[in-house]
N, C-alpha and C positions, 0 to 999 in steps of 0.2 A: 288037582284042579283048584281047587280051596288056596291050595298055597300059592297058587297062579295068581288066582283072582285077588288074594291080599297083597301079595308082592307090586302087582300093576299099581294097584291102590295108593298104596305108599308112596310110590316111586310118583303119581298124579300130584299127591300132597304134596312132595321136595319139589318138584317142577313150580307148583302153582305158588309155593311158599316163596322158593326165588324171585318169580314174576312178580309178589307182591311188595317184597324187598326192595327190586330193580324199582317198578313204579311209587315206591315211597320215596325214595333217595331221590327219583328224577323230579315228582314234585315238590321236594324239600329244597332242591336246587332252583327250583322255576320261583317259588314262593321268595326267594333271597332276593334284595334290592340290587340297582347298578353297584351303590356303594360298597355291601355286604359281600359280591363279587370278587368288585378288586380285593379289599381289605382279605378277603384269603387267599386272594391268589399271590397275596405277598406272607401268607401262612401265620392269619388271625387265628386261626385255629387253635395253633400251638401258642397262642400268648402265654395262658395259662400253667405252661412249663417251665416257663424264661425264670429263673432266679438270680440273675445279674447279668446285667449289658457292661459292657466295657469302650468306648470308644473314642479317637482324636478330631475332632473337626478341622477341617483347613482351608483357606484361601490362601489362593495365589492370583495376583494381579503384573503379570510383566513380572518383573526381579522383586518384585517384596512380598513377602508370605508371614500368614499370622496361624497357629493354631492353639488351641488347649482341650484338654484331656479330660473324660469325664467316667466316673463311675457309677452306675445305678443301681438298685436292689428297688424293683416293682412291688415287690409283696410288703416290704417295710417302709418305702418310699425312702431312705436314705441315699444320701448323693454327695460323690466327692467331686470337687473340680479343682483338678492340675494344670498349674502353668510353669512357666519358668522361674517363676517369681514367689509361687506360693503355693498351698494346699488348704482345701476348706472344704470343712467338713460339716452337713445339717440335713434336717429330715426335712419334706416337705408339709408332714401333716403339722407342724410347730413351726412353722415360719414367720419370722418376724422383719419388722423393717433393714435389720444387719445382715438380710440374707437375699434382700431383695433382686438386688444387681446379677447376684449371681446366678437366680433364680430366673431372669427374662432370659441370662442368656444360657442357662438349659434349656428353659422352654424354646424358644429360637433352634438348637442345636436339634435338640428330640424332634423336633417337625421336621426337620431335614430330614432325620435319618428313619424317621418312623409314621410321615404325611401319611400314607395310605388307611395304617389303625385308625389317625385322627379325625377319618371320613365315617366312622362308627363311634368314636370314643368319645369325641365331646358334643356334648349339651348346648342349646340356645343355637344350633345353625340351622340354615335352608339349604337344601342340597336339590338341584334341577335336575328337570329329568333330563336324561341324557339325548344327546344330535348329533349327526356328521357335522362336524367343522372343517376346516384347513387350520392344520395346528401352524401358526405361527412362524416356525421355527425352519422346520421340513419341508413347508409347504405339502404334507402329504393328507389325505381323506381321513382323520382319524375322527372315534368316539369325542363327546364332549362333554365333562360333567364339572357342574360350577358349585361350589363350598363357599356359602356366605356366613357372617360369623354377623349374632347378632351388636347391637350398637352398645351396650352395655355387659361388664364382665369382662375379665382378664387382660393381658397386657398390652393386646393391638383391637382390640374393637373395630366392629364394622367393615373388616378387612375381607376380598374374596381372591380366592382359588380357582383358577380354571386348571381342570388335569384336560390331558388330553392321553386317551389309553387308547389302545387297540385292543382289535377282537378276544383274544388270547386274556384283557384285563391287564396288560401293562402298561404302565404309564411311559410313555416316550418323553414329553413336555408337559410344563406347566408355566402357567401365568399367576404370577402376584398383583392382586390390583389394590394397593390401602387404601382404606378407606373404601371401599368399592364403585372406587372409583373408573369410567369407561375407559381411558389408559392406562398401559399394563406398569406397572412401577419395576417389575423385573421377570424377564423371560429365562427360562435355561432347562435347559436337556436332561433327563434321566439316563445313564447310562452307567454299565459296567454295574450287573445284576450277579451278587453271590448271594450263596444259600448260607446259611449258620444254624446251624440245629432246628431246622425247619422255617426258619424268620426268613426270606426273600430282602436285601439290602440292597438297593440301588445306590453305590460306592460315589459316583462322580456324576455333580453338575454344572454345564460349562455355558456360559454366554455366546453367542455366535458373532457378536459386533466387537469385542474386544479379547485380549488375552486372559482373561476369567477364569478360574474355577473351583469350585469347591466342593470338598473330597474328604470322604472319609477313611482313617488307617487306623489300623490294629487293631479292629474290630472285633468282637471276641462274647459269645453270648452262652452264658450255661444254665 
């Protein structure tokens, strides 16, 4: 009987230990921001593993297409960028004016392919609280979360972000407005979602008024 009554005992503890489990984790999720969200539904989580990103940026407009090639190490900060033309090589924590050019267009490039971290990662923004809007784009009922950057600090100041996500935390669309400014300076679509060692990459964004788009290849993250 003794054995009965310890065994039940136990077995109350794993129950009640699970249940306290379950309700930590669910308000550890509730406690998370809109931004904090998305940012791991695109697998912030796993930042911490990434020891090189690899990847080509590209535009195509109608028959002319431009891209160049870039390689990252996050833990060291060193960055190579490939074109047809050349290879250059520099760290970011030692950047100098010779490195500048190529420097805005990583930064440029990394926002494309990695906007969602950007909503956790940098410093000096206003981030709103999120609303139903009519995304733009689709015209469909999506979420709406706007990233304003402040007026002072890095290479496009003052500039805002409208994402537009759905329930799920993926971004369908988004609005560029420079300067933040009330019209959109450039609209375009999130689309063609791979996985890479737990990172979520939304591959391709295209314009709806013109032959547009830009797209990422070779993608490669270890």
């Amino acid at each position: 009987m003794k054995k009965l009554i310890t065994l039940f005992a136990c077995a109350l503890l794993i129950l009640a230990c699970k249940s306290d489990k379950k309700e930590s984790l669910t308000e550890e999720l509730k406690e998370l921001t809109p931004a904090e969200k998305i940012a791991n539904r695109y697998g912030f989580q796993n930042w911490n593993n990434v020891e090189h990103i690899a990847f080509t940026f590209n535009v195509t407009k109608d028959s002319s297409h431009f891209q160049r090639s870039w390689e990252w190490h996050p833990k060291t900060n060193d960055v190579v960028l490939i074109t047809k033309s050349d290879t250059l090589k520099y760290n970011r924590n030692k950047l100098d004016d010779t490195f500048i050019n190529a420097d805005k267009a990583f930064i440029n490039d990394k926002y494309w392919l990695l906007a969602p971290f950007n909503l956790v990662w940098d410093s000096g923004t206003t981030i709103s609280e999120p609303e139903k809007s009519t995304a733009p784009l689709s015209n469909k009922q999506l979420n709406k979360l706007t990233l304003t950057y402040s007026n002072t600090g890095g290479y496009t100041p003052g500039d805002a972000y409208d994402f537009y996500y759905n329930d799920e935390y993926i971004i369908e669309e988004w609005v560029y407005r420079k300067g933040n400014a009330p019209q959109p300076s450039m609209m375009t679509t999130w689309e063609d979602n791979q996985e890479f060692k737990g990172i979520l990459i939304s591959k391709s964004h295209k314009k709806t008024t013109d032959n547009w788009e830009l797209y990422f290849s070779d993608v490669e993250i270890k």
